[in-house]
C-alpha positions in Angstrom: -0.3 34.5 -39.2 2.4 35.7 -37.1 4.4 34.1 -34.5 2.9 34.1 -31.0 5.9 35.7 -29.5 5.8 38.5 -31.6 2.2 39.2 -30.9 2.6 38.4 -26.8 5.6 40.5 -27.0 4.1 43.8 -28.7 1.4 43.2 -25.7 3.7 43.3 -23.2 5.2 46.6 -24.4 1.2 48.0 -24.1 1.0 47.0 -21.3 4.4 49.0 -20.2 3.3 51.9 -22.5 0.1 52.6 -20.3 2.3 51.8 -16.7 4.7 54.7 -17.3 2.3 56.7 -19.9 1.8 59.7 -17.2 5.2 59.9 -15.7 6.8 60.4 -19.2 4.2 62.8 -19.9 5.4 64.4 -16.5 8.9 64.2 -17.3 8.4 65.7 -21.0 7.1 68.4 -19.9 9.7 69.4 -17.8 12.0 68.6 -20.1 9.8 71.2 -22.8 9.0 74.2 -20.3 11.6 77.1 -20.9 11.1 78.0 -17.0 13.0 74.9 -15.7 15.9 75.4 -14.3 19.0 73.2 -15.8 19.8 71.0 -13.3 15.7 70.4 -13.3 15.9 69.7 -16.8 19.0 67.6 -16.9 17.4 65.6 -13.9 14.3 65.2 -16.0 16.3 63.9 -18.8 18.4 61.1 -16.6 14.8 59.9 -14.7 13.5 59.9 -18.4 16.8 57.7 -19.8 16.7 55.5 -16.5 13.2 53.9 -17.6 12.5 51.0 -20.3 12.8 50.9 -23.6 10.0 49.5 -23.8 7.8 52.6 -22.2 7.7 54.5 -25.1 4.9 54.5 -27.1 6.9 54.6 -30.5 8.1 51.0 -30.0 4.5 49.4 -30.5 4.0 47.5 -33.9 -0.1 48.1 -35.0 -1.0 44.3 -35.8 -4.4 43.1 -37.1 -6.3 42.1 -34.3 -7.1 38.9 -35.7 -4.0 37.1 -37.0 -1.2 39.6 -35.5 0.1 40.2 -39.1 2.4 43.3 -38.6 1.9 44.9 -42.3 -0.9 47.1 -44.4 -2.7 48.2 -41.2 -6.0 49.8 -41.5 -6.6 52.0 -38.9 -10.2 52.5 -39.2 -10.8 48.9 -39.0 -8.1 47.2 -36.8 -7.4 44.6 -39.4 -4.9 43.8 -42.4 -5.3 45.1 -45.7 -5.8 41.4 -46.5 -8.0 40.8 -43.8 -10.1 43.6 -44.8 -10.4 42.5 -48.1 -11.2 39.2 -47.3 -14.1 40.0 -44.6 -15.9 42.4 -47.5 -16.2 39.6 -49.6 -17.6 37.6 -47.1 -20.1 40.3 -46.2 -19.0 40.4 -42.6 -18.4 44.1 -42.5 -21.5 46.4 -42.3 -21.5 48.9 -45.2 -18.8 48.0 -46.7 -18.9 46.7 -50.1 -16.8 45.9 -53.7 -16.6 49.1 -55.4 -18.1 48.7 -59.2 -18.2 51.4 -61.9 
């Protein structure tokens, strides 16, 4: 189980992600486009540095969305390796079973 904080924390910084998610698309695109001008470019890149940390998308953790444990994420399944393993024993995820051959 992780801490609370962490988990609150990383939620937080979703939530910031999605607030600033289409001016950062705006501004990176500026930024990319050979056919800005440099003092467009360069004011791109100071609106772009002026924002939070916390507003880009490479600062969230994937956590299992039952206990928050940061680690072997599964994509496919939103959960913890361990949490994966441990819910296919129990039967509690459709289709999947032990593997036996």
């Amino acid at each position: 189980m992780a801490k609370k904080s962490k988990i609150v924390k990383n939620e937080k910084r979703r939530a910031t992600v999605a607030r600033y998610a289409l001016r950062r698309a705006e501004l990176k695109e500026i930024i990319r486009l050979p056919s800005t001008s440099p003092e467009q470019r360069l004011a791109a890149q100071a609106e772009l540095a002026r924002q939070p940390r916390d507003a880009s998308a490479v600062r969230l953790r994937n956590r299992d969305a039952v206990d928050g444990r940061p680690r072997g994420h599964l994509r496919k399944f939103g959960l913890s390796r361990v949490r994966v393993r441990e819910l296919a024993h129990n039967g509690q995820l459709p289709g999947i079973r032990k593997a036996s051959w």
